[in-house]
C-alpha positions as CSV (number, residue, x, y, z in Angstrom):
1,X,0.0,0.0,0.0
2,X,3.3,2.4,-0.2
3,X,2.2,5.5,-2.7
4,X,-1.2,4.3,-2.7
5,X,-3.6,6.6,-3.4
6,X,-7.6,6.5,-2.6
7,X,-11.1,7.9,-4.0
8,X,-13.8,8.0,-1.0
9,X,-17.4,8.1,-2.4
10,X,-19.7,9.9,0.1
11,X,-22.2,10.5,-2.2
12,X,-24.7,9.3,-4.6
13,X,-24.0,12.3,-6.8
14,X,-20.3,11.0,-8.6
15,X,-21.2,8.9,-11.6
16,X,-19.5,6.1,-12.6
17,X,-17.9,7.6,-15.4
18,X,-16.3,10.3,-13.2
19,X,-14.6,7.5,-10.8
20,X,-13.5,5.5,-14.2
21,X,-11.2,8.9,-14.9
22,X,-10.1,9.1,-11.4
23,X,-9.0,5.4,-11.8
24,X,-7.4,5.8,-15.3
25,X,-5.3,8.7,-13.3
26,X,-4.0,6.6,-10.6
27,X,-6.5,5.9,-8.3
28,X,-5.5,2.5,-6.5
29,X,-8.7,1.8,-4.4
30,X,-12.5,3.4,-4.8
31,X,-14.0,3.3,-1.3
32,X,-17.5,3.5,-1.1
33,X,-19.5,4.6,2.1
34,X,-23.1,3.8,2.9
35,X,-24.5,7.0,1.2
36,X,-23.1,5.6,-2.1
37,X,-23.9,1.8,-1.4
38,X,-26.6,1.6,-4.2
39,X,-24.3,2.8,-7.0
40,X,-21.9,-0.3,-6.1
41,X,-23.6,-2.4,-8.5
42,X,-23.1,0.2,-11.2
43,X,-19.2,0.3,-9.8
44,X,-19.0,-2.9,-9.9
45,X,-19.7,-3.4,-13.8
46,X,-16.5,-1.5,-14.8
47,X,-13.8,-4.0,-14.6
48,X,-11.1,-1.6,-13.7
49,X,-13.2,-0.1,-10.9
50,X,-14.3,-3.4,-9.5
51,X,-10.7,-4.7,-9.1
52,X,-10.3,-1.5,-7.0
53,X,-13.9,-1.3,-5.1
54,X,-13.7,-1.4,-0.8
55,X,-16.9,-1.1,1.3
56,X,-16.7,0.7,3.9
57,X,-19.3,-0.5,7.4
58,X,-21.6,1.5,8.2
59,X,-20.3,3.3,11.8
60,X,-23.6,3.7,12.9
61,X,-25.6,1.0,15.5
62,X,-27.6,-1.5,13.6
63,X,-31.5,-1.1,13.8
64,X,-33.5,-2.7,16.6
65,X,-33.2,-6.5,15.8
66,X,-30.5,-6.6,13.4
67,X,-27.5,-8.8,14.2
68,X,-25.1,-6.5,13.2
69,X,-24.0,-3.7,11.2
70,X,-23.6,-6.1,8.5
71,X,-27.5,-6.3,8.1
72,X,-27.2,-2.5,6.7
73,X,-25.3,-3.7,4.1
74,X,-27.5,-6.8,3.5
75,X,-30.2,-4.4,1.6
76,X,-27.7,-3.9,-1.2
77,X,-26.6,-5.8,-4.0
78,X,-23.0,-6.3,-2.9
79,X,-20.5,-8.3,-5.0
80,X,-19.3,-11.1,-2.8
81,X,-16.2,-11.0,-0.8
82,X,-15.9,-7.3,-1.5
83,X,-12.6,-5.9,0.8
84,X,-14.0,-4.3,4.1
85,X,-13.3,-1.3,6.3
86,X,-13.9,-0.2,9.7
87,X,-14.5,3.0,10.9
88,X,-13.0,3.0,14.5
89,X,-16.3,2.1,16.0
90,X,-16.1,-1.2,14.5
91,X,-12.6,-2.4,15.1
92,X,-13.2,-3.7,18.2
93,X,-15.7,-6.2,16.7
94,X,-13.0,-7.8,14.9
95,X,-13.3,-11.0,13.6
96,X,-16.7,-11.6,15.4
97,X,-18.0,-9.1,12.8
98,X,-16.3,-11.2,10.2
99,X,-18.1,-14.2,10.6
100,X,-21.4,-12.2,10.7
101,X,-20.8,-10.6,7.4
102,X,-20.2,-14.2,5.6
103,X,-24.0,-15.1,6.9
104,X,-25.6,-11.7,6.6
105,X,-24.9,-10.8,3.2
106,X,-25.0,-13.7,1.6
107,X,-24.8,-17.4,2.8
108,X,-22.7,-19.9,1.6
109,X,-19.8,-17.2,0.3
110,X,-16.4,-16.8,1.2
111,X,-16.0,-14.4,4.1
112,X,-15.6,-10.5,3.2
113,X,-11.9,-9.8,4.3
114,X,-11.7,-6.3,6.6
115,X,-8.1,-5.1,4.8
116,X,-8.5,-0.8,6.2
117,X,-9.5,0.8,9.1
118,X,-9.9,4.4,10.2
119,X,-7.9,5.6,13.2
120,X,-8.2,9.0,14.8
121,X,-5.7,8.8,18.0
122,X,-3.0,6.3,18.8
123,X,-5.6,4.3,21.1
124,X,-7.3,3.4,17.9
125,X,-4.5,2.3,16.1
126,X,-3.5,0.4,19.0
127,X,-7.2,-1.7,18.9
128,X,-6.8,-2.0,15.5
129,X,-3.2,-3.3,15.1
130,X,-4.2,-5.6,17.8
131,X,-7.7,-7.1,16.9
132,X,-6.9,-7.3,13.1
133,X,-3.7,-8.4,12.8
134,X,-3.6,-9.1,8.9
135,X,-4.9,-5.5,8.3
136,X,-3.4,-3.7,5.0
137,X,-3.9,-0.4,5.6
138,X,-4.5,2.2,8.3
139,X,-6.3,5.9,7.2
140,X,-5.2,8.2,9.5
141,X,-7.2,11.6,10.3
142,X,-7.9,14.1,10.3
143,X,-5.5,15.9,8.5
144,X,-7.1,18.9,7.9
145,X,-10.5,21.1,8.1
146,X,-12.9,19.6,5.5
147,X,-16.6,19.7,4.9
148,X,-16.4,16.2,5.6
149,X,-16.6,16.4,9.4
150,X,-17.9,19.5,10.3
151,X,-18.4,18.7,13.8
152,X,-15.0,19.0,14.2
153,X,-13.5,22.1,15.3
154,X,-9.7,21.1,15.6
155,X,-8.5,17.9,13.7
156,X,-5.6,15.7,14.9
157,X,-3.3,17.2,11.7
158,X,-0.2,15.7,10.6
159,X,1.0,15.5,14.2
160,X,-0.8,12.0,14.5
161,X,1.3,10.9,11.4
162,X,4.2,11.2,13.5
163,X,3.4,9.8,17.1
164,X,2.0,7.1,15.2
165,X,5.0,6.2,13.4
166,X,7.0,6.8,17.1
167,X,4.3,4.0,18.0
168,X,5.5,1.7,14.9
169,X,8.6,1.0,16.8
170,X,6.8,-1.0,19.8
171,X,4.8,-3.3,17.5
172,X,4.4,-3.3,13.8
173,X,1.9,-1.5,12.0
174,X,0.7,-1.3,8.4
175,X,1.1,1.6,5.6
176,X,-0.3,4.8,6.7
177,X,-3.1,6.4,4.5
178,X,-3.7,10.2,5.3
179,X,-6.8,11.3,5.3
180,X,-8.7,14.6,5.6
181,X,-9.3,17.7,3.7
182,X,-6.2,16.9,1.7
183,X,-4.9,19.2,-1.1
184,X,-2.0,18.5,-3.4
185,X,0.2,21.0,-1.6
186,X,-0.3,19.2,1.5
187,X,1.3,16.3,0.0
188,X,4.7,17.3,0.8
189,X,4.3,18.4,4.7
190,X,2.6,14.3,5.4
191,X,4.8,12.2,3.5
192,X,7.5,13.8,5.6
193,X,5.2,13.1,8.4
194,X,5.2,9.7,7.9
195,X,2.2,9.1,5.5
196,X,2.6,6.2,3.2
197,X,0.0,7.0,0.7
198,X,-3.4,9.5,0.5
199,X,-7.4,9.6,0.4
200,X,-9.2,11.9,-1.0
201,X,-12.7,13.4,-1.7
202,X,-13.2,16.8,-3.1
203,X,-9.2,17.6,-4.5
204,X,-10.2,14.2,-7.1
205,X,-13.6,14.0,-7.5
206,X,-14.7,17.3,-7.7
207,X,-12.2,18.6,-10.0
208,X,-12.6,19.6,-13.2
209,X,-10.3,16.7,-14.8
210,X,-10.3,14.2,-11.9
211,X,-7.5,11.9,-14.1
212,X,-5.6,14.9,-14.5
213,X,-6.0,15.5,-11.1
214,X,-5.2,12.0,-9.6
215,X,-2.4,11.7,-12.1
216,X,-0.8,15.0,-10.1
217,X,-1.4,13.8,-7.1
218,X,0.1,10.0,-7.7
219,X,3.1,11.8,-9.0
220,X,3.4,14.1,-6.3
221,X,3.0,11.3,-3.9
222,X,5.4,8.9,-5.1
223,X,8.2,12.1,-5.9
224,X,7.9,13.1,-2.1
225,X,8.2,9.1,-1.1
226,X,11.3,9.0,-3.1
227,X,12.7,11.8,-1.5
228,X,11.9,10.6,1.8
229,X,13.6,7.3,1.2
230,X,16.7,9.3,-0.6
């Protein structure tokens, strides 16, 4: 997952066409939250999309009588075995949550592996580390102000980046994916900080050419990695 960099659909509103440019620019993974879930079958019919689709849990409690929060996701038309991941709310479900999701969504298939989670303090990365092991990818926020969580008045910045790299030398700990009102200037400021790749929302999707704009931001990422390393 080293100079990865992710899409994060929010939103019903990005067509499929739009993510098929951000994906011919660089895009590595399309993650798709629960107020896109009903365009995943659409996603899903692009090869070169598909390849790249996670599905990210709902973070909200299931509904009275559901078994778990997998039972939100059991409405849709998922692909089987489509990648997983957690918000922090969820990590601690670990592997119980697993072998919920191979029932609930649909019986009989292989179990949906959980490759991400989100993290927002070091406590969190410490559950997650701990409960999911085999984990692939950790996003890291927030980075900076963004329309995305505007219930947050201060974010945890690029500082986090760093005391959770400090914390990669007590017990390993997988690539760290940015996350959070992320521009391509910022790009410079958390590589140094210790960011292994970036998510995005608004700097890709919304742009006016959103291969054009992934393709900067790929090359921007994997110039500063290099750097980094030199």
């Amino acid at each position: 997952m080293q100079g990865t960099l992710h899409v994060v659909l929010n939103t019903m509103s990005i067509p499929a066409a739009r993510v098929a440019r951000c994906v011919a620019g660089g895009v590595d993974c399309v993650h798709v939250m629960r107020p896109a879930f009903d365009r995943l079958p659409e996603l899903a019919g692009h090869p070169e999309i598909a390849r790249r689709l996670v599905v990210h849990a709902p973070s909200e409690q299931p509904k009275l009588g559901a078994v778990s929060p997998m039972d939100t996701l059991s409405q849709f038309v998922l692909p089987n075995t489509l990648p997983l991941h957690l918000p922090p709310e969820r990590v601690q479900e670990g592997n119980k949550f697993l072998n919920t999701a191979a029932t609930t969504v649909s019986a009989g298939t292989p179990h949906h592996r959980v490759i991400g989670a989100t993290c927002h303090s070091l406590d969190e990365v410490s559950a997650a580390v701990r409960v999911l092991p085999s984990l692939e990818y950790l996003f890291i926020g927030t980075m900076y102000p963004t329309p995305s969580h505007p219930e947050k008045p201060t974010v945890e910045g690029p500082a986090l980046l760093k005391d959770v790299r400090g914390f990669a030398a007590t017990m390993p700990i997988p690539p760290l994916i940015a996350i959070g009102g992320i521009e391509l200037r910022h790009i410079k400021e958390l590589v140094e900080a210790g960011a292994d790749g970036i998510a995005v929302i608004r700097s890709i999707l919304h742009a006016d050419d959103p291969q054009d704009a992934a393709l900067s931001m790929k090359k921007e990422i994997m110039r500063r990695l290099e750097a980094v390393a030199a």
